[in-house]
Structures are given as C-alpha cells and as structure tokens.
N, C-alpha and C positions, 0 to 999 in steps of 0.2 A: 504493500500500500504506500509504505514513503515514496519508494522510487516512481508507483504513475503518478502520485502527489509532487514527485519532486520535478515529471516531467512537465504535467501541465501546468508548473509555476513557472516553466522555462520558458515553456509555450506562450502565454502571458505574457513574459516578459519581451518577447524577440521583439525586437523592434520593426524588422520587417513584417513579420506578419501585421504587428497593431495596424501598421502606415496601410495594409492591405483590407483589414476590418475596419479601417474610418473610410479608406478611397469608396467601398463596397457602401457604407452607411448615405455618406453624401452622391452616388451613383445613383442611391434607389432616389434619393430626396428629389436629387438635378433631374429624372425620369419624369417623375409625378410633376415637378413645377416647369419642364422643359418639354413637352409634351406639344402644348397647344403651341407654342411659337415655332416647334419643330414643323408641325403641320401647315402652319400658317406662312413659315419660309418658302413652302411648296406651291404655295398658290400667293407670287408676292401681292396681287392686285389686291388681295381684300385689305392689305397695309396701307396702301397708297390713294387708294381711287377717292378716299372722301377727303383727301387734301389735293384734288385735282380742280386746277383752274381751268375754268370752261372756256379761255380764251387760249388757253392753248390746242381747240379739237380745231382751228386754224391749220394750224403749224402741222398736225398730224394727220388731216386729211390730203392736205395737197403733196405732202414726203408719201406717203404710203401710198396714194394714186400716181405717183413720179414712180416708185419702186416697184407696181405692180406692172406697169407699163413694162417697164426693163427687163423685170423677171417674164417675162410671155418670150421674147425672143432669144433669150439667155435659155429659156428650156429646153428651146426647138434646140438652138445649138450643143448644148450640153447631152441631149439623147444623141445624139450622132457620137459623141465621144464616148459614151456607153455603152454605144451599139445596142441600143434601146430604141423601139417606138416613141414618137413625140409626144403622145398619150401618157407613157410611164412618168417622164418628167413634169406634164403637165400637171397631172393626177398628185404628184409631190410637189405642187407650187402653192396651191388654194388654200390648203389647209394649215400649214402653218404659223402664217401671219396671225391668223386668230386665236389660234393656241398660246404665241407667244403672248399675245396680250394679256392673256392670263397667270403664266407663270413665268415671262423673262425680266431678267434684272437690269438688262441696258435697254436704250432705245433706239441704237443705230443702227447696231449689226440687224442684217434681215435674213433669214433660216429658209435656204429652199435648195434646191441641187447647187452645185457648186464644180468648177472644174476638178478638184479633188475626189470627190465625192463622183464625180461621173467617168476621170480616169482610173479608180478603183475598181468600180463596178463593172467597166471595160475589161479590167482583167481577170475579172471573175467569170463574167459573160465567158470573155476568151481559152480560158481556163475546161469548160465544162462543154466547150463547141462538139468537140468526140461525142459528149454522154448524148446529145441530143434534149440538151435541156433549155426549156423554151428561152431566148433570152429577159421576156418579163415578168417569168417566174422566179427568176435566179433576182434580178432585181427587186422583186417584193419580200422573199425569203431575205435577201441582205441586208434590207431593211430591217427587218425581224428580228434578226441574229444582234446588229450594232447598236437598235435601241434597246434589246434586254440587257448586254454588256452596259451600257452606259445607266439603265435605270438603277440599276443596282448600284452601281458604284457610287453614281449621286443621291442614293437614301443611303448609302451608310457613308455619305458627308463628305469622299475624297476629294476633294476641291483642294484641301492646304496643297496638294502636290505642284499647283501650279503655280504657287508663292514663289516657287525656285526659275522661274521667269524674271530675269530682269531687266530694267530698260535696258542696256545695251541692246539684248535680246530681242525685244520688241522691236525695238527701232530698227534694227538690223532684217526681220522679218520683212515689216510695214513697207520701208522701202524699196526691194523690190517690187513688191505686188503695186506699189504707187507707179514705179517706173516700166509696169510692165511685163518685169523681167524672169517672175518665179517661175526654176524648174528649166531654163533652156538648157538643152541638149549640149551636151563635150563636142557633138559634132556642128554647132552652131554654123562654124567658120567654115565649113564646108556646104552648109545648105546657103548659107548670104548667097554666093554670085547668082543660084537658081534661084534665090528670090526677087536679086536685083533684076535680074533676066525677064522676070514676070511683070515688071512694073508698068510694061507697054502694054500691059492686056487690061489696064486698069482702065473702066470707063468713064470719061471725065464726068460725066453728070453724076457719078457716086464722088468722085472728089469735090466739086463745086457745093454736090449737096452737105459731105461733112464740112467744108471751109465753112460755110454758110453759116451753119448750127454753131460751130466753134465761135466765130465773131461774133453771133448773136448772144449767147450765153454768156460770152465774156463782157461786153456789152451792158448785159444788165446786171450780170453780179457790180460794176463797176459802179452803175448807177445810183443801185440798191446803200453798195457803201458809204457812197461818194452825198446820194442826200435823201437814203432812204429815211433817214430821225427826224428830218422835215418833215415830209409827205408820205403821209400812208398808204396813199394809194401807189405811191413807185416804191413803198417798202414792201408791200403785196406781191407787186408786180415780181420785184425783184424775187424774193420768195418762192415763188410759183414755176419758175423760170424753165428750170428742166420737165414741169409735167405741162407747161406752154409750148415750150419750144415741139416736143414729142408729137402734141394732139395737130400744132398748125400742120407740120409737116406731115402727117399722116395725113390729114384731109388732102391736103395736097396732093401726096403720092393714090391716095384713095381716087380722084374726081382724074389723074393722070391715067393710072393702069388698068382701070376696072375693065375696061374694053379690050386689051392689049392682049397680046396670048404671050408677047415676052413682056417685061416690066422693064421701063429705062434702067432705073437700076433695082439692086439686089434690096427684096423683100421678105416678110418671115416666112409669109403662103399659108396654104390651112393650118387652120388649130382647134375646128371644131372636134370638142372633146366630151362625150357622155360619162356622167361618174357611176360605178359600178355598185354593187350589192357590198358591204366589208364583210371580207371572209379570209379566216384564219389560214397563212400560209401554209404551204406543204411542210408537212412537221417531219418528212424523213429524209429531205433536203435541208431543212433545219439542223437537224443534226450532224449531217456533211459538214455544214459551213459556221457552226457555230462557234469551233477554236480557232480556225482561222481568222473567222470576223475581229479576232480582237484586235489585231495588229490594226485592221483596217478603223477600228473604233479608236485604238490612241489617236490615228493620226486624223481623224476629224476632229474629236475632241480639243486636241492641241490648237489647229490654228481657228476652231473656233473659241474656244478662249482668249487664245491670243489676239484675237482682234477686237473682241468684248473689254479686253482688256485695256489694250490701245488706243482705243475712243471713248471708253472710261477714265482714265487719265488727261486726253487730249480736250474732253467736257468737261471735267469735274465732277465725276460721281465711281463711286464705288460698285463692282458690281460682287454676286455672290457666284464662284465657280461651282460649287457641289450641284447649287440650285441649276444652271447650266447643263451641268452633266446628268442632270434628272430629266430639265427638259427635254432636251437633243436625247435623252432616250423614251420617253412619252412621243412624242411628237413622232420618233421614228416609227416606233411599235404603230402610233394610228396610220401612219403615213401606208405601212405594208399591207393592212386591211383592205387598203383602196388598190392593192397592187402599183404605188409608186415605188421611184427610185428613192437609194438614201440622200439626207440628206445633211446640210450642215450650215454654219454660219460665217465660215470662212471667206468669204467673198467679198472683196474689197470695193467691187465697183457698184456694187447695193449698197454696201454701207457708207460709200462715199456721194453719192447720190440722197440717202435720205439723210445722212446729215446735212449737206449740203442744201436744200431743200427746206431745214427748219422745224426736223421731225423735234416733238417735247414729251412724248412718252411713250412706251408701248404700245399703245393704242394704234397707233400709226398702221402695226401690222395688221387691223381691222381693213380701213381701207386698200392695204395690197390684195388681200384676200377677196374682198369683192371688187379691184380690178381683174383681179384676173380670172375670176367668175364669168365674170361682165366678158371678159376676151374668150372664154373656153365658151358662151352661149349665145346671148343675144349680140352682141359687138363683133364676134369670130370674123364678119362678111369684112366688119372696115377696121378690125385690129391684124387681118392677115395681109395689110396694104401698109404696116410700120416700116420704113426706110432701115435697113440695117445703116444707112453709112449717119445715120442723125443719131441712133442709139450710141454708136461710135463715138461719134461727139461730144454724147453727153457724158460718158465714161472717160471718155482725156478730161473735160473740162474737170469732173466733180475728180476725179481721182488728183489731178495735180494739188486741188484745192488739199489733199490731206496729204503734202508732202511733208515730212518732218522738217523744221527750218534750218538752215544751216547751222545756225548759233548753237544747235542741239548737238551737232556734232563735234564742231569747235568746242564746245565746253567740256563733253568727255574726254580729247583729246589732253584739255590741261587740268580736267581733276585727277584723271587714271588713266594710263597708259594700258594698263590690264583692262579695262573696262575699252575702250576704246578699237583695242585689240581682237575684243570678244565681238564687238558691233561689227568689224571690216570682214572678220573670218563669218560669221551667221549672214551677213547678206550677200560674201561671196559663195557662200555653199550654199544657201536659197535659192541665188541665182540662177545658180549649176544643175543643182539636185533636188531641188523644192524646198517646202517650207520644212516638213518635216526632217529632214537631216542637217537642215541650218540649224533648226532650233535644238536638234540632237547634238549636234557640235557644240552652241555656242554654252549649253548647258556642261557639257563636259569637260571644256576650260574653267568654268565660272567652279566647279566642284575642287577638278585638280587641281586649280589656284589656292584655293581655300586649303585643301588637305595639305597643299605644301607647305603654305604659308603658319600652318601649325605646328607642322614636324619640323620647321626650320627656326620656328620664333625662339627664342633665347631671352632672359632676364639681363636687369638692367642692376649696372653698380650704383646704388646710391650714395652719396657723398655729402660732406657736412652741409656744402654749400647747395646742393641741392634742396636737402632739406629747409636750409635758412629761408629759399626760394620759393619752395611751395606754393606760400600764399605772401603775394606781393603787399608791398606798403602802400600800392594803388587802392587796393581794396579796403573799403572801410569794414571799420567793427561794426552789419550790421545786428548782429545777437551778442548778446551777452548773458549768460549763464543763467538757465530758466527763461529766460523770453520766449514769448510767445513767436511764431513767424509772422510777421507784420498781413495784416488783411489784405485780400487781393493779390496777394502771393501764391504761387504753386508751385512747390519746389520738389523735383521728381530727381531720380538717379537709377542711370542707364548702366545694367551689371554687365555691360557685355559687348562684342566688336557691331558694329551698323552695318555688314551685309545684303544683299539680294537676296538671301533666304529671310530673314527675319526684319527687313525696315519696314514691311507696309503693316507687320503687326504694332512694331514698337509705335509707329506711325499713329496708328487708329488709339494704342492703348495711352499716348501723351495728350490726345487730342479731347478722349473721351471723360478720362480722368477731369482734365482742366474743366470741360464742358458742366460734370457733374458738382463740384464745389467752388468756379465760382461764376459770379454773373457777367450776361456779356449787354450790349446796347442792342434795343429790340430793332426786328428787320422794317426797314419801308416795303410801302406794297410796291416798289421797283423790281428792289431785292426779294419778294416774296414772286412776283411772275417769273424770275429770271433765276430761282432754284430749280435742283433738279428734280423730277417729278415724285421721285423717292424719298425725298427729305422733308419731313416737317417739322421744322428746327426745336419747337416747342412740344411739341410729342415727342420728339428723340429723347430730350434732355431728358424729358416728364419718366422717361420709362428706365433711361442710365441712375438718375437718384432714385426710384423708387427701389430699384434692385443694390443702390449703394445705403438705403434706409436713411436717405439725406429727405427733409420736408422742409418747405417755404415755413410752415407755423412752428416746428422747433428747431430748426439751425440757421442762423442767421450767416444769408450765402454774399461777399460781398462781391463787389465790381474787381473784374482783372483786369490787373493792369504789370503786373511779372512774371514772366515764366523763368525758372530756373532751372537750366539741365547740369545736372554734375556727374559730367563723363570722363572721372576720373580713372574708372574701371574700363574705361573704351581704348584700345589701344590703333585699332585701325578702320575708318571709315571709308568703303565704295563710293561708288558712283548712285546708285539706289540708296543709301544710308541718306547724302549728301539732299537727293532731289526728296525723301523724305523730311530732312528737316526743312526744305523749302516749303515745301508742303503744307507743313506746323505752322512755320511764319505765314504763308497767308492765310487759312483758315481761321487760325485764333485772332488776326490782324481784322481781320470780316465780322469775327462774332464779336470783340471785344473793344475794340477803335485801332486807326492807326497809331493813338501810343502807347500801346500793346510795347512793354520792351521784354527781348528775350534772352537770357543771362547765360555762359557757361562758366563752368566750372570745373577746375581739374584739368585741361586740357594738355595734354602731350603735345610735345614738339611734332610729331607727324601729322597728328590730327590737326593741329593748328595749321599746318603747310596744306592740309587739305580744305581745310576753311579757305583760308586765302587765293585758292588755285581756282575757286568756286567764285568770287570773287565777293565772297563776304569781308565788312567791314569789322573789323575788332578788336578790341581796344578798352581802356578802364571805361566802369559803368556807366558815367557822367559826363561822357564823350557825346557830344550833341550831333555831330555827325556818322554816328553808328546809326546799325540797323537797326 
C-alpha cells in the first residue's frame, strides 16, 4: 500500500502531467465558451452584414457585374486548357460568387476556374485518356476529391500554416502574375521568334479595338483621380469604368457581327448553358483520385491564399486563412454536384478588376453570380458577341493598377538583403515554374535562413561599460519605485526575434492589447464609410475587453497616447517584423490621434541599424522631430 501511495503522490506531483490536467481542464472550458464563435467564423456574414453600409451595395454591384462579365470568357478559355467542355467551366462560374458572400473573409479575390486550377485538371483529364474516362467526369470527381481535402483541413483551423508567407514572398509571387509572366516555359526563348513570326497574322481591328479600351480606361481612371472628390457623377463614372467600357463594346461588337458568319475580330461565341440535377460524383473514381488530389489541393490552396492575402495587406484588412481553406472546400464539394470544374481564387486579373472597380464587401460576388447567370440564359445571344481583344484591355489596365511600387522593393533591398534575396529568387522561379514552386522556394530560404541563423548565433561579452550604457542619461526617470505606469500608457515587451513566421501574430497581439485598455478618438462617419466591411471598430473592442473582463463602469480606461515596446529580448528583426511595426504605427496613429508616440526600449545595435535602414526616425523621447 505505501508504494501505490507513494506512487500516486508522485503522480501528483509531476509537473508534467499537472501542466496536462489544467491544459485538458481549460480545453473542455475554451470548447463550451468557443463553440459559437467557432461556428460563426464559418459563416463570416452573420458578423459583419449588420455593420454594412448600404452605400457601399454601389461599389459592389458595379465590381461584381465588371467581374462576372470577365469571368464568362475567362471560362470559355480556361475549359480549352482543361480539355473540358465550356459547360464544365461555366457550370463552376455561377455559383461561387454567392457562396463567397456568405463565408469569404476578403473582398477582392473572386473564386471561379483559374489557369491553375484548369492546367491541373488538364493533366488529370490527360492522365486517365487510356481508361476512357469521360473528361467531365474526371473534372467533377476532382472537384470532389480537393474540396473534401480542403474542408477538412479548414474545420480543424490549418490556416497558421500560411503565416510562414512572407512579404518578400508575396511580393515576389504578385509580380509576376501582374506582369504577366507566371509559369513561362525554360523553353521560352525558343518559342519568341514563332511568336514574333505570328505577329503579321494579327488582325488590326482586334488591335485598334484593345488600343481603344486601353486609352479609354486609362482615361477615366485619370479622371476619376484627377476630380472625381469634386463631382460625383465623374466619381461614378470613373468607378464603373471596366463594366462600361465591356457593355459599350459588346453592343458594339453585338449590332457588328450578328449577321456575319466570320466576326471582325475574335469573340467568346456560344455559352448557352443549362444547369443540371446535383448528383453525387462517381465514388469509385473518387477513390482513384482522392491521394493524388492533395498535391493538386496545396497548390490551389496556396496561391489562393496568397492573393487573399496580398490584397489584404494592399487594402487594409485582415483576412482569416483556415476560414478560406473551409470555403474553397464547401464551394468545391457544391461546385462537383453541378459537374463543374475545380476551382480557386488564385487569379489575378479578377481580382485586379474588382478591386479596381470599387468592390466594399463580399457581397460583390452576388452580382458576379447573377452576371453570369444572366450570360449562361437570357443575355447568352449578346454576351456571346464580348470582344476578346476589350477583355484584354481591361486585364492590362486593372492588373498594372496592382503592380507592387517600386519603393516596395527599394526598401527590402536596404532593410534585408536576405529578404530581398528571397523576393528576386520566388519571382524568378514563379516566373519559370509557377506560382507554386516560387512560393516553395522562397519558403525554403526564409526557413534555412532562420535555422542557420540559430545554429550560428553566439553570445555577446558584456563589459563594465556596456552595462554603465544600458540605459542612457537621455532617458529620464520616468518611475520610481512603486509608481504606478503613468495613464494612457501601454507598455508591452517582445520575448523574442520579429520574423515572417510570427510578426503578423505579434502584430495583431500589440494592436489588440492596446485596443483593449486604452481609449482611442471616436471615428467620423468619413472614416466609418471608408472601413473595411469587416470591422466595427466599436464591436471589436466591445468583444476584446469583455473577454479581457475590462468594463467602461468599473475600470476606468484612459486616452492613448504611449506605446512602449521593450525589445530588449529581440535580437534580430526581418523585413515582415519591420512592415509589422509599421503596421502598429499606423493603426494605433488612426484609432488614437496622430500624437500617438511610440517608445522603444532595449534596442541592440542590429536592431537599431535595422530601424534606420527602414528609414525610421530615433532618437531620445523628447525629440520633436521623431516618429
């Protein structure tokens, strides 16, 4: 009896197990109280739709009737690369949009076939040519296969994985696909002269007609800038612009061709399209292709994140990855019912079109959905009369519009050479190879760096005079033993290096914190139209202090006006570290006033050299001309 007495005292005691009996205790608690917001992550709209401003269903009608237009003859083209019926791709156009309205977390990206998404499916199609297997069967079955790989993954919340993206990365993706270029052939150099060779075959009335569109669209984007905040009606105008430009010239080419047995130039042609009974794929071609599919599932997954993410950043809103990886696989799973092809959100010249356009929420993808309805029924006779060389147009114009700026890449160049380095190799193997093996590359610098940069780091001799240094005689005394921290202060400390894996947490968790204990200057209804459709600044807070058990009637919260970071335990900061704490500075500069000042502390001679390469200002507190 002593000894099982003496062993369950042991038991008791282990420390490990206890840390494993409270994780389990607080697991069941976080279950029961994390339940509804788990669920409610899945369907973001019922969070947002009652802080939607009804002057933004402007903005999202005319982006998502621009986007549904483009997506009609981006399907016809994309089943040819599938070696699919035009039907397949159609059939996975319509339904999306409206899906997304429901559960997608950005508002740019628009979800429907994609050149990825239809060069895969191609090689599956091609793949199965021997077996005799239909090719729009193999295309609905694949559907089938990448949304249950992906639903899974995003109900049990894998999203952090895509944390380890970072801007180089992105940038490095984004630009190709802006310039054109994702994925050209090793043998490029050898197809040019055969193409240059072709260039006499080009018929000038498809050139005149995309010169046309290109001058016009630029035209009014120029307008729009230049005095749309004057005049609303040429801020409209300018707005509307790519789903204007699209309809003139359709009528156009409509009241041209209808007679014609050849078309002057190149048009989409039929696309009437009937939608079928939903019926459950073939389940024993399911099971063929459902280990393979995965491969084909990261690499949707991937650059539709990646671009959720990039115009996420490039607008100012956070989106949620896991929630992503749930939808892109719901959406896929209904999409194969209909016998479409898969599909994804990876496509640059949607998403650069409805933002470009003026899209403000989700919603957007409402009206894609009933354009291209409207083109699959009643419209088919004058949506099959769309000019390919105008849609051309509108995909140069809107895609340059999301070119990354220069300044973005000059600035990597003199915060981090490593980072820099990561951007040139991800968009020259993007270029080369697609998006998928750039962003596999640039990842695998960004890890090897890091793993080396740990097995190589070494301690530092401290010396008297360092010590005497520590804390300059710039800095005043402000505590003194027992003092409270002065009101309106929020003094946080960073245990760790500001990497690409962990800035956009540390990011959210500086932001959120401050948000929650102390007060900032209420928003104008400028700044309330011109949020993003996600955020209701006063609900967010409302919900971070109820969960921090902070209340307006017993803690008295005051005005910020300091942030203090003491990243004395930071010994090296990225390029993602660096555009994180940019980040910090304007957010809390927004919620709190511009004289918001934000303090550090502790700072190492590297770190500091990386401040200054960023081209932050720093310097003792009291310094009038800091940040």
């Amino acid at each position: 009896m002593n000894y099982i007495g003496a062993k369950i005292a042991a038991i008791k005691q282990d420390v490990n197990l206890s840390r494993v009996g409270v994780g389990v205790v607080l697991g069941a608690r976080g279950v029961r109280t994390g339940a509804g917001r788990y669920f409610s992550n899945k369907v973001p709209i019922v969070q947002w739709i009652t802080g939607y401003v009804p002057k933004w269903l402007i903005g999202d009608a005319i982006a998502g009737s621009s986007v549904g237009m483009l997506l009609i003859p981006q399907a016809v083209m994309y089943s040819t690369l599938a070696g699919v019926p035009v039907q397949q791709a159609l059939l996975a156009s319509w339904l999306p949009g409206i899906i997304y309205a429901i559960m997608g977390s950005t508002k740019d990206i628009s979800t429907g076939p994609t050149s990825t998404t239809a060069f895969l499916t191609g090689q599956i199609v091609l793949s199965l040519a021997q077996s005799k297997v239909p090719p729009p069967l193999v295309a609905a079955v694949l559907s089938f296969c990448i949304g249950m790989w992906s639903m899974i993954l995003g109900l049990l919340n894998f999203g952090f994985i895509f944390d380890l993206l970072s801007l180089p990365m992105i940038m490095g993706l984004l630009l190709p696909a802006v310039l054109g270029l994702t994925g050209i052939s090793l043998v490029f150099s050898q197809m040019l002269p055969e193409t240059l060779g072709k260039l006499g075959q080009t018929k000038p009335a498809s050139v005149g007609l995309a010169t046309a569109s290109i001058i016009l669209l630029a035209m009014l984007k120029f307008v729009g800038k230049k005095w749309g905040h004057k005049n609303e009606m040429l801020r409209i105008l300018a707005i509307q612009r790519n789903l204007l430009i699209i309809s003139i010239f359709t009528a156009v080419s409509f009241l041209i061709n209808k007679d014609l047995e050849q078309p002057v130039w190149r048009v989409i042609g039929p696309i009437k399209t009937e939608l079928p009974m939903p019926q459950i794929p073939l389940m024993k071609l399911a099971q063929r292709l459902f280990v393979p599919s995965l491969a084909l599932t990261t690499t949707i997954m991937l650059e539709h994140v990646a671009f959720a993410k990039a115009f996420g950043r490039r607008n100012g809103y956070a989106i949620d990855s896991s929630q992503e990886m749930f939808y892109l696989g719901f959406v896929n799973f209904i999409t194969s019912l209909f016998g479409g092809m898969p599909v994804g959100g990876g496509d640059l010249p949607r998403a650069a079109v409805n933002s470009d356009s003026g899209v403000k929420s989700p919603l957007g993808g409402i009206f894609t959905s009933v354009t291209v309805l409207g083109g699959m029924y009643a419209g088919s006779g004058f949506f099959q009369y769309t000019p390919m060389p105008v849609i051309a147009g509108v995909i140069i114009v809107a895609t340059i519009g999301q070119m990354p700026p220069f300044a973005s890449v000059k600035k990597l160049w003199k915060v981090s050479f490593t980072d820099f380095g990561t951007f040139l190799l991800t968009f020259n193997i993007a270029t080369l190879m697609g998006n998928t093996i750039g962003i596999a590359t640039g990842l695998g610098i960004m890890v090897s760096y890091t793993i080396l940069r740990l097995m190589f780091s070494r301690p530092n001799v401290i010396l008297k005079a360092d010590l005497e240094s520590r804390y300059k005689s710039l800095t005043p005394p402000w505590l003194a033993k027992d003092d409270p921290i002065p009101p309106g202060t929020q003094v946080m400390s960073l245990e760790t290096d500001i990497i690409f894996a962990n800035a956009e947490r540390i990011k959210r968790h500086v932001i959120d914190t401050t948000l929650t204990y102390q007060f900032g200057i209420p928003m104008t209804d400028n700044e309330d139209l011109q949020r993003a459709w996600n955020y209701k600044r006063e609900k967010y807070i409302g919900r971070l202090r109820r969960l921090a058990g902070v209340s307006h009637t017993d803690t008295f919260i005051p005005r910020l006006r300091v942030l203090v970071l003491d990243l004395s335990a930071t010994s090296f900061v990225d390029a993602s570290g660096m555009q994180a704490f940019e980040d910090i500075k304007t957010e809390l500069c927004l919620y709190g006033g511009p004289r918001v000042e934000i303090r550090f502390v502790g700072l190492n001679k590297g770190v500091q050299k990386r401040f200054k390469r960023a081209a932050w200002k720093l310097g003792p507190p009291y310094d009038d001309d800091l940040e």
